[in-house]
Backbone as CSV, one residue per row, in Angstrom:
resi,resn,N_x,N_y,N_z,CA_x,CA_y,CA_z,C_x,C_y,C_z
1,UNK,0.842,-1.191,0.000,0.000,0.000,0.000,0.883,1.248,0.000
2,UNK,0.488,2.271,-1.020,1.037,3.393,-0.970,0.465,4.752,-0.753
3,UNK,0.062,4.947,0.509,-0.671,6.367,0.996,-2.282,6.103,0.742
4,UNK,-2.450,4.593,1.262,-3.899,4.139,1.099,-3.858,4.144,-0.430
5,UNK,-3.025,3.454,-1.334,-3.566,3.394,-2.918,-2.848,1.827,-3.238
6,UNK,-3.236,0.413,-3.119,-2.668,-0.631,-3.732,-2.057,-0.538,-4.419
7,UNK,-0.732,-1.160,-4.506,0.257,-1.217,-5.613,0.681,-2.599,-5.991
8,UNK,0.141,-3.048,-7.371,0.991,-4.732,-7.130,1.150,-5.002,-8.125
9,UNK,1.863,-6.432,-8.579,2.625,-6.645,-9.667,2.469,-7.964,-9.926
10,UNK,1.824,-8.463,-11.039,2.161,-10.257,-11.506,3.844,-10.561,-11.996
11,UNK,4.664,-9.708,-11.533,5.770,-10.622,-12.368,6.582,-10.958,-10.901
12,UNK,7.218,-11.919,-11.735,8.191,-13.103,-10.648,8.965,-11.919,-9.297
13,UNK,9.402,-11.049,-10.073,10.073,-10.068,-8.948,10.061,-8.810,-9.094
14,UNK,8.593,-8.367,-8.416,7.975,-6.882,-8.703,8.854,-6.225,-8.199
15,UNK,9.512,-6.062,-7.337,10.329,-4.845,-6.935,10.969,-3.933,-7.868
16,UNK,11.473,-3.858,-8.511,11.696,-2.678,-9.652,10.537,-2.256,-9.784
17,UNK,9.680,-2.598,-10.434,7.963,-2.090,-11.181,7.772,-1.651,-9.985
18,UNK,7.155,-2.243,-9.201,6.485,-1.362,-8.189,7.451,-0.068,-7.361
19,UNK,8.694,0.094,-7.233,9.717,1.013,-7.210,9.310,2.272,-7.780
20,UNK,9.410,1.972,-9.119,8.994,2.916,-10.500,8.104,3.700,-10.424
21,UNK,6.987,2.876,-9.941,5.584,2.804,-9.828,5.041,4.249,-8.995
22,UNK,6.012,3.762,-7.475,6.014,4.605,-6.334,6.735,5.930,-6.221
23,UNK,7.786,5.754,-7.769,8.370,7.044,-7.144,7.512,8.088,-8.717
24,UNK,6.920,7.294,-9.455,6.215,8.230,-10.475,5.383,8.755,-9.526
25,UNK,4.616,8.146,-8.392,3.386,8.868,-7.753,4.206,10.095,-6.899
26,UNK,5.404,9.625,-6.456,5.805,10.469,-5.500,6.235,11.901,-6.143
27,UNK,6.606,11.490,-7.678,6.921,13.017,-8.578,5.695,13.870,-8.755
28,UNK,4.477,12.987,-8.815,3.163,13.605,-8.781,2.806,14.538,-8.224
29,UNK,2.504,13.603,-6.948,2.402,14.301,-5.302,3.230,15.974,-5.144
30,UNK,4.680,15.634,-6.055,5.617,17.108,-5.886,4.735,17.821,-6.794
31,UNK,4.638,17.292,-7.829,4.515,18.699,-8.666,2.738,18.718,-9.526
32,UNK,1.798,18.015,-8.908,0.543,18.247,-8.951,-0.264,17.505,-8.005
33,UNK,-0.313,18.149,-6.981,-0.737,17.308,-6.293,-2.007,17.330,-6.138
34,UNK,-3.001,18.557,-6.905,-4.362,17.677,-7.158,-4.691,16.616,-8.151
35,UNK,-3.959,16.441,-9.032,-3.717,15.608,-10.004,-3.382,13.918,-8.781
36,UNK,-2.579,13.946,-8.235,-2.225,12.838,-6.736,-3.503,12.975,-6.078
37,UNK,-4.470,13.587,-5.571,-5.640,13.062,-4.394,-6.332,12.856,-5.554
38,UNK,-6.742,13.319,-7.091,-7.760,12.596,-7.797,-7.518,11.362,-8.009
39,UNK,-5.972,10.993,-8.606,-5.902,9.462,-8.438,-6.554,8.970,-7.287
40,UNK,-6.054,9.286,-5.929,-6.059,8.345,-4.659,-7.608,8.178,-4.723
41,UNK,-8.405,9.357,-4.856,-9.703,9.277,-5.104,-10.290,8.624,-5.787
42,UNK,-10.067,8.169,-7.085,-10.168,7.387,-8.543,-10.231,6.050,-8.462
43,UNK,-8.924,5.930,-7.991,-8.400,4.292,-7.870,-8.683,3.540,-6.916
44,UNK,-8.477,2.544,-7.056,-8.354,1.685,-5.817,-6.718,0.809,-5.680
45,UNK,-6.659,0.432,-6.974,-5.502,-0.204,-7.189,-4.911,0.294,-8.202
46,UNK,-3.418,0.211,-8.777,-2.600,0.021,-9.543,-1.490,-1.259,-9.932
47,UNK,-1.715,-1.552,-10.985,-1.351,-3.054,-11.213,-0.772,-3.932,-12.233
48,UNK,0.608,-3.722,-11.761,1.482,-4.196,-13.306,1.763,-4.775,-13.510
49,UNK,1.133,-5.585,-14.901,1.055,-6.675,-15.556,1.378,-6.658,-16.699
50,UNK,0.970,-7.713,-17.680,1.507,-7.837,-19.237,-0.304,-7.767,-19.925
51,UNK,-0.205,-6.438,-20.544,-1.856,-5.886,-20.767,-1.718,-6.124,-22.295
52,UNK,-2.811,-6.901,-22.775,-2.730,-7.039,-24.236,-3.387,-5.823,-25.257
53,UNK,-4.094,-4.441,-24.348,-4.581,-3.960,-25.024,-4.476,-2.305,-25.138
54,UNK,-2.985,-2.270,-25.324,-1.607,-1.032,-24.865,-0.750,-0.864,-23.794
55,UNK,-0.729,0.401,-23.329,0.890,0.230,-22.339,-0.183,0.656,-21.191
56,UNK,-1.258,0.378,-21.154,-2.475,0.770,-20.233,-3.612,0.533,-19.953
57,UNK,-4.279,0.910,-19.183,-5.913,0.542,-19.504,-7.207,0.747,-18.059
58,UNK,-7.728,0.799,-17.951,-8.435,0.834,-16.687,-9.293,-0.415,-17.035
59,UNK,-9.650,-0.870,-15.864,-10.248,-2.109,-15.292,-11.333,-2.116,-14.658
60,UNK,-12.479,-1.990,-14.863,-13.566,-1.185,-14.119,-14.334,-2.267,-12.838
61,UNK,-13.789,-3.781,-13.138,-14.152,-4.780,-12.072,-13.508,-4.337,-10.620
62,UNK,-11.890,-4.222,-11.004,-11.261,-3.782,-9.874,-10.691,-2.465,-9.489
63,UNK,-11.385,-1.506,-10.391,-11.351,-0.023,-10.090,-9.732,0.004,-10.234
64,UNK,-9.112,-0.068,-10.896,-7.716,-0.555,-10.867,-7.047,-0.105,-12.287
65,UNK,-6.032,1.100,-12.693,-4.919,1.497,-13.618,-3.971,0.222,-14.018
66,UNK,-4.184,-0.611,-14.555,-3.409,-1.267,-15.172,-2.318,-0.712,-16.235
67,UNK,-1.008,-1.271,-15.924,0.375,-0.463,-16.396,0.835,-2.022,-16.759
68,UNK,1.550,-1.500,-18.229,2.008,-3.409,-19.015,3.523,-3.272,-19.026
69,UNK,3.895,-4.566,-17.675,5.157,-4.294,-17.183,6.239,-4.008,-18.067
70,UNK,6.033,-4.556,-19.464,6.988,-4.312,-20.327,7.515,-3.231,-20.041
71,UNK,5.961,-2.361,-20.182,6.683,-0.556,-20.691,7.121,-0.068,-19.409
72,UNK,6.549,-0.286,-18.303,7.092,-0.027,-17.190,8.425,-0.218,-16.682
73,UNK,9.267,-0.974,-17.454,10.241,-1.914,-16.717,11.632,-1.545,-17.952
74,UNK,10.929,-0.765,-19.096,11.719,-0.274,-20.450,12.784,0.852,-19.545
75,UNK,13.565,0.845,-20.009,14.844,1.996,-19.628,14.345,3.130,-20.251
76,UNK,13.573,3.574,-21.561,13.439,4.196,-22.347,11.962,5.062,-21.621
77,UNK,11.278,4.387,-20.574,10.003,4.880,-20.333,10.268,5.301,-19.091
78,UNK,9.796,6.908,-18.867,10.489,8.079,-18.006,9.357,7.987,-16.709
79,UNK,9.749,8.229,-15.617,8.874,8.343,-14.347,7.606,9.301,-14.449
80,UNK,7.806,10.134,-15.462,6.899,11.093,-16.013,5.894,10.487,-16.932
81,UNK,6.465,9.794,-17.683,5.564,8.961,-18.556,4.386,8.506,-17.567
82,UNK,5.277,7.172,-16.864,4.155,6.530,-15.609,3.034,6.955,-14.959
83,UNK,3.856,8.481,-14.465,2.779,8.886,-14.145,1.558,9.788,-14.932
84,UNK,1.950,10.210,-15.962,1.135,10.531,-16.590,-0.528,9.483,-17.663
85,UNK,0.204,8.243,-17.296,-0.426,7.107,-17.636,-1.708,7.201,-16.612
86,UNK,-0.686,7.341,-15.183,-1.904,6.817,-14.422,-2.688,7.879,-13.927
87,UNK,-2.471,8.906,-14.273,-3.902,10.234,-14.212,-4.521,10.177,-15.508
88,UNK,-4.161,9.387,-16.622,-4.930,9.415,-17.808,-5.746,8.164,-17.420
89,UNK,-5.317,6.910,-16.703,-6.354,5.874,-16.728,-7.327,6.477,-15.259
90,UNK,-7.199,6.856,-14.424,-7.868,7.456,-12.992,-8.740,8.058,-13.525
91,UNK,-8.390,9.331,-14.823,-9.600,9.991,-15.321,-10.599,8.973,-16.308
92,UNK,-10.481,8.660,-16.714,-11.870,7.168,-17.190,-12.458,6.807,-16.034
93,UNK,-11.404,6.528,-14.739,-12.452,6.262,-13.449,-13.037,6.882,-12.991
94,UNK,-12.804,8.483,-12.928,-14.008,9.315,-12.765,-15.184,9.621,-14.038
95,UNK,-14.158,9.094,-15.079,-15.483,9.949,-16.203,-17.023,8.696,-16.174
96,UNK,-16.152,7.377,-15.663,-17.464,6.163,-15.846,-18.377,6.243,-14.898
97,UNK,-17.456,6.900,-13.497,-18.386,6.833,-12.196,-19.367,7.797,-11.981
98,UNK,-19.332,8.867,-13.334,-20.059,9.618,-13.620,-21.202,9.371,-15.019
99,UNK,-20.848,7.827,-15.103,-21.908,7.491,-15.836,-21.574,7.483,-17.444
100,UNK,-20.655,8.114,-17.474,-20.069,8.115,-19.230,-19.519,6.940,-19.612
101,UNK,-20.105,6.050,-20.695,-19.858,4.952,-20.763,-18.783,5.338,-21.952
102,UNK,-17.953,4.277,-22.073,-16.612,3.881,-23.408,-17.109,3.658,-24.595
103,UNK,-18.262,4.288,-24.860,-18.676,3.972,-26.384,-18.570,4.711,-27.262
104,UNK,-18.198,3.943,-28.289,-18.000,4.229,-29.537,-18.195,5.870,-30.174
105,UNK,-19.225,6.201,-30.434,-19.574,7.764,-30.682,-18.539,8.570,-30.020
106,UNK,-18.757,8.456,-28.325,-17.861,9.472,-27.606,-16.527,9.162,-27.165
107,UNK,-16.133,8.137,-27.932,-14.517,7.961,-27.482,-13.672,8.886,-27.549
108,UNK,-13.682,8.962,-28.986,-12.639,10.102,-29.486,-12.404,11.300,-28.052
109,UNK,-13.964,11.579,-27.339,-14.119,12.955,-26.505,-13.209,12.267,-25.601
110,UNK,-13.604,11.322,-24.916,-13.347,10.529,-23.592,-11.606,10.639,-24.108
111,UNK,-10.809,10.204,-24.998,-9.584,10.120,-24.844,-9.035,11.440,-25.114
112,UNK,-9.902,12.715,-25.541,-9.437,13.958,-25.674,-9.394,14.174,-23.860
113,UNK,-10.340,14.235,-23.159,-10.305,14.707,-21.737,-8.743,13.977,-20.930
114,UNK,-9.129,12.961,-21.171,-7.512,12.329,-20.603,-6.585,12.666,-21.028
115,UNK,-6.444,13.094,-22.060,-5.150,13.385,-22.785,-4.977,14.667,-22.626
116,UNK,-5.520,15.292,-22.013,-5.539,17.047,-21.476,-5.293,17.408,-20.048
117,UNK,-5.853,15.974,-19.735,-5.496,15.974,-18.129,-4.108,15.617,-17.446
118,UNK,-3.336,14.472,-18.794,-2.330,14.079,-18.800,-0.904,15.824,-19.432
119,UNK,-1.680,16.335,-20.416,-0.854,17.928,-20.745,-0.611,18.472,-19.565
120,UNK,-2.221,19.044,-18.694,-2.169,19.377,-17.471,-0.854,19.493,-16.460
121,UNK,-0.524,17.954,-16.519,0.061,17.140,-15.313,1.559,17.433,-16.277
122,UNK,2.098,17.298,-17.162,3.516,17.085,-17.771,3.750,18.903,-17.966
123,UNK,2.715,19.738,-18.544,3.349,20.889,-18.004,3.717,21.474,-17.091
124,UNK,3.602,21.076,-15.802,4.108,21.630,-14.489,5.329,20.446,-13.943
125,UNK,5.731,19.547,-14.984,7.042,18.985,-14.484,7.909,19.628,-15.631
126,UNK,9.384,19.561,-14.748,10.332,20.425,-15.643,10.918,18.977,-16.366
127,UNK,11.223,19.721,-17.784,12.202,18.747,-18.419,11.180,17.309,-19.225
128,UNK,9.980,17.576,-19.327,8.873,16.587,-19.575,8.640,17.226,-21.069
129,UNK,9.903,17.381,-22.124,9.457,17.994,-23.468,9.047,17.073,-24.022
130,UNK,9.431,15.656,-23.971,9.189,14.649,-24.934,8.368,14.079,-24.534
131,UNK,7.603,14.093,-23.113,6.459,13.923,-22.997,5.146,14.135,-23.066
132,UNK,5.520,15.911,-23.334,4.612,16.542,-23.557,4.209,17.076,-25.308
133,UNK,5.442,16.867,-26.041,5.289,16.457,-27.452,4.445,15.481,-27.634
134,UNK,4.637,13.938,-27.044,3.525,12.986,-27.108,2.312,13.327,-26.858
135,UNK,1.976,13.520,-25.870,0.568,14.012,-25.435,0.122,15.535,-26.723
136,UNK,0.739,15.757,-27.021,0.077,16.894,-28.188,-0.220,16.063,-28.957
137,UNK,0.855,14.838,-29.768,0.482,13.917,-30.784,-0.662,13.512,-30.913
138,UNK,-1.032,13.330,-29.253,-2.241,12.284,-29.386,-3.455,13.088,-29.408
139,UNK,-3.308,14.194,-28.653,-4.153,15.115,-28.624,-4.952,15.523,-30.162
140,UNK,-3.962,15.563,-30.883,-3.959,15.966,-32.390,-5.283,14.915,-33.270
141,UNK,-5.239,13.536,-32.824,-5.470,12.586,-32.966,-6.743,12.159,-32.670
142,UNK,-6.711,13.048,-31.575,-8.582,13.053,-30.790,-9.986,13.670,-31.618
143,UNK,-10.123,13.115,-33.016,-11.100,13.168,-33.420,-12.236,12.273,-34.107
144,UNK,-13.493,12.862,-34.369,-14.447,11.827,-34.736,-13.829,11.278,-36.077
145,UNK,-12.827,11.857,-36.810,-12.542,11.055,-38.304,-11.329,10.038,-37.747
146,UNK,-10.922,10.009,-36.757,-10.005,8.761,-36.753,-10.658,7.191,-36.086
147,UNK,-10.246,6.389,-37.057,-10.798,5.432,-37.097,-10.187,4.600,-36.420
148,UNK,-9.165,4.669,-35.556,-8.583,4.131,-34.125,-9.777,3.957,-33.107
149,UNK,-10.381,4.744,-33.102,-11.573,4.632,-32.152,-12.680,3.823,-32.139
150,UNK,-12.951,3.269,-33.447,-14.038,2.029,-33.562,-13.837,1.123,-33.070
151,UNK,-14.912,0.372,-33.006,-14.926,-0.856,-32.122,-13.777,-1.973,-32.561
152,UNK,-14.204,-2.044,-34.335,-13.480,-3.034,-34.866,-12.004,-2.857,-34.596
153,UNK,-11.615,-1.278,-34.816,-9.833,-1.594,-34.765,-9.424,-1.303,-33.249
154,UNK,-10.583,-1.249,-32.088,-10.249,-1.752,-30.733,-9.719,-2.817,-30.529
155,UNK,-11.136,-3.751,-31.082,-10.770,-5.445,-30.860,-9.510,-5.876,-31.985
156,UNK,-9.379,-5.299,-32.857,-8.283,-5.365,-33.741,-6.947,-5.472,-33.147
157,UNK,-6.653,-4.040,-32.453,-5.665,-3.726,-31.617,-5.547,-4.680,-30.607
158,UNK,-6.485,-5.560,-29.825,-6.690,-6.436,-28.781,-5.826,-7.754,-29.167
159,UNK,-6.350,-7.910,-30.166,-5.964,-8.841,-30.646,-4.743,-9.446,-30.686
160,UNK,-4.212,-7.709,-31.909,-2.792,-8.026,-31.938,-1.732,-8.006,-30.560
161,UNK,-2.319,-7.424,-29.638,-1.597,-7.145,-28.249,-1.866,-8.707,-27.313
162,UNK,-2.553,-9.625,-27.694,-2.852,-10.672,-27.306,-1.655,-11.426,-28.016
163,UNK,-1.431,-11.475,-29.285,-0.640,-12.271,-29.693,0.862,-11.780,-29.214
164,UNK,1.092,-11.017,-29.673,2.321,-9.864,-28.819,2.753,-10.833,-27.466
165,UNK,1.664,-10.592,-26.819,1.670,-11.133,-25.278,2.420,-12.312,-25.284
166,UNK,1.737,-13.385,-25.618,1.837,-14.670,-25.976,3.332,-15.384,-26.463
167,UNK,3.918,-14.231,-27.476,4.701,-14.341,-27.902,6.425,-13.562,-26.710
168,UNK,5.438,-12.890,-26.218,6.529,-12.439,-25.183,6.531,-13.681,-23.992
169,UNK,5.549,-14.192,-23.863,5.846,-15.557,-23.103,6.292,-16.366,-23.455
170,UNK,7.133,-16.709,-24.917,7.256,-17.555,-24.923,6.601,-18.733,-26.030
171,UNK,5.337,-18.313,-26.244,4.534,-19.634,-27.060,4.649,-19.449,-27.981
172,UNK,5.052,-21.003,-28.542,5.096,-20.979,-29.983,3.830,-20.683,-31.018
173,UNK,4.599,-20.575,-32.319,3.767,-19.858,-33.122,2.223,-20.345,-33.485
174,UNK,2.576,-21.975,-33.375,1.658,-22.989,-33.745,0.706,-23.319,-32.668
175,UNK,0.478,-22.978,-31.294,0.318,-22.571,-30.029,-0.900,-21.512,-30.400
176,UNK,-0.046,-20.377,-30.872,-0.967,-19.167,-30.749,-1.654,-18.969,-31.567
177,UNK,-1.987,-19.557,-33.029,-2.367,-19.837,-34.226,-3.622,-20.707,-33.751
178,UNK,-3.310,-21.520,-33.453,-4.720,-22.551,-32.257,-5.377,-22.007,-31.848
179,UNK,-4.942,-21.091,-30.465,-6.110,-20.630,-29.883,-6.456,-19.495,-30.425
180,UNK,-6.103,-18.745,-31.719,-7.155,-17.615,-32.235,-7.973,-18.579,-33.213
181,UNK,-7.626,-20.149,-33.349,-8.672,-20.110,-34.310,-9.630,-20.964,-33.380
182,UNK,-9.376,-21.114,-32.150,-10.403,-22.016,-31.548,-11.509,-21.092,-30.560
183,UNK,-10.455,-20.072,-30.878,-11.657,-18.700,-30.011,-12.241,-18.262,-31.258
184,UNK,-12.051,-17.991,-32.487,-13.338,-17.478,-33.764,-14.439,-18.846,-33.763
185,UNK,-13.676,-20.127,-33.581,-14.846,-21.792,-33.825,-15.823,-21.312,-32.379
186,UNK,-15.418,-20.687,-31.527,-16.478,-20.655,-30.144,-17.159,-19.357,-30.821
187,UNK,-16.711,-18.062,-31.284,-17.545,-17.300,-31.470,-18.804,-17.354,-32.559
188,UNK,-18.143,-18.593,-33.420,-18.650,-18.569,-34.903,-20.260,-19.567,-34.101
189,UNK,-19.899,-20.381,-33.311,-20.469,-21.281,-32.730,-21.692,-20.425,-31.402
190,UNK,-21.428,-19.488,-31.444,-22.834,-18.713,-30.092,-22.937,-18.141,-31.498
191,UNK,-23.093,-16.911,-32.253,-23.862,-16.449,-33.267,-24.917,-17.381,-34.065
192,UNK,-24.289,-18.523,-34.523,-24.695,-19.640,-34.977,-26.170,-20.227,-34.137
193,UNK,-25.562,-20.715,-32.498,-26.629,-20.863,-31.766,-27.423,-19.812,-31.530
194,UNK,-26.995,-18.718,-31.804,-28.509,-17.339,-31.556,-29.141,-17.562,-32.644
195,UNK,-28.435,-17.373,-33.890,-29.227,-17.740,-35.170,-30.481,-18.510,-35.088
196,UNK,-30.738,-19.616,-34.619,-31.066,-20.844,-34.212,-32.147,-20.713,-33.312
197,UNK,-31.795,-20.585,-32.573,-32.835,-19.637,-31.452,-33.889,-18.553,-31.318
198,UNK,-33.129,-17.823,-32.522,-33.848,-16.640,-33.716,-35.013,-17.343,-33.949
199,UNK,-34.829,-18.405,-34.599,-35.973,-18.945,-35.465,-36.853,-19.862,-34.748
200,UNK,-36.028,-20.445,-33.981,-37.276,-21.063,-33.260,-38.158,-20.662,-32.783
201,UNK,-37.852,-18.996,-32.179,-38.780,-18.297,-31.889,-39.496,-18.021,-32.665
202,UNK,-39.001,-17.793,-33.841,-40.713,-17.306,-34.487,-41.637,-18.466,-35.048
């Protein structure tokens, strides 16, 4: 626990990650620290793992910022980064608990607000240029014509971050080739049975 906020880690020997973890909050705390009680407020947990669906994500079962240890654990990914991750996933936890659901139409908005909240937070740290170049990138990016935001190249993106995964564990190719085609035979297989069901009803 860090100042009443869970901190934990699936890999063999969290101590680095969660290190990282603690001292991104603690740069927070220095240099925005309402940006630090909205997290503490937000979250419940923070929790670094191997996330198939970016270097992030919020978790709405366990109220919980998920961080994908890879990027966490990269030499290349700055304490500033981290934390700017985790006031961008905290704000989804306030924007849902306010009832704004992740759909489709209003994404684009939903990742403009985070990504402003995350500017917010990197302009009042010194020396955060290349972080705050990113966050303009994406900012740039936050509209209804980009097609990053649909459902399809969500689950698209899922996908490929699933195999990614998989492949960072370790499994062979012929392995991971299996179970995407034995997860489309289960999906192909409930549409099929609704189909079915369709008609019997009438």
């Amino acid at each position: 626990m860090t100042d009443g906020l869970w901190i934990g880690s699936s890999h063999g020997d969290p101590g680095p990650a969660l290190q990282r973890v603690e001292a991104a909050l603690k740069l927070m705390e220095h240099f925005a620290p309402l940006h630090y009680r909205r997290v503490k407020s937000s979250l419940s947990r923070i929790w670094v793992k191997l996330v198939p669906h970016g270097a992030g994500c919020y978790l709405h079962s366990l109220n919980a910022c998920l961080l994908d240890e890879r990027v966490v654990a990269s030499e290349t990914t700055t304490l500033e980064w981290i934390a700017s991750a985790i006031i961008h996933e905290a704000t989804h936890a306030r924007l849902e608990k306010r009832g704004i659901r992740y759909d489709e139409p209003v994404r684009y908005r939903i990742e403009r607000i985070c990504a402003r909240r995350e500017l917010d937070f990197a302009l009042r740290v010194p020396g955060a240029d290349a972080l705050l170049e990113e966050i303009n990138w994406r900012l740039e990016r936050c509209n209804e014509e980009n097609v990053s935001f649909t459902d399809q190249k969500m689950w698209e993106g899922i996908d490929q971050g699933n195999e990614d995964m998989l492949r960072h564990l370790g499994t062979p190719e012929w392995v991971i080739s299996l179970v995407f085609k034995a997860r489309d035979l289960v999906m192909w297989l409930r549409r099929f049975t609704r189909r079915i069901a369709g008609a019997s009803v009438e």
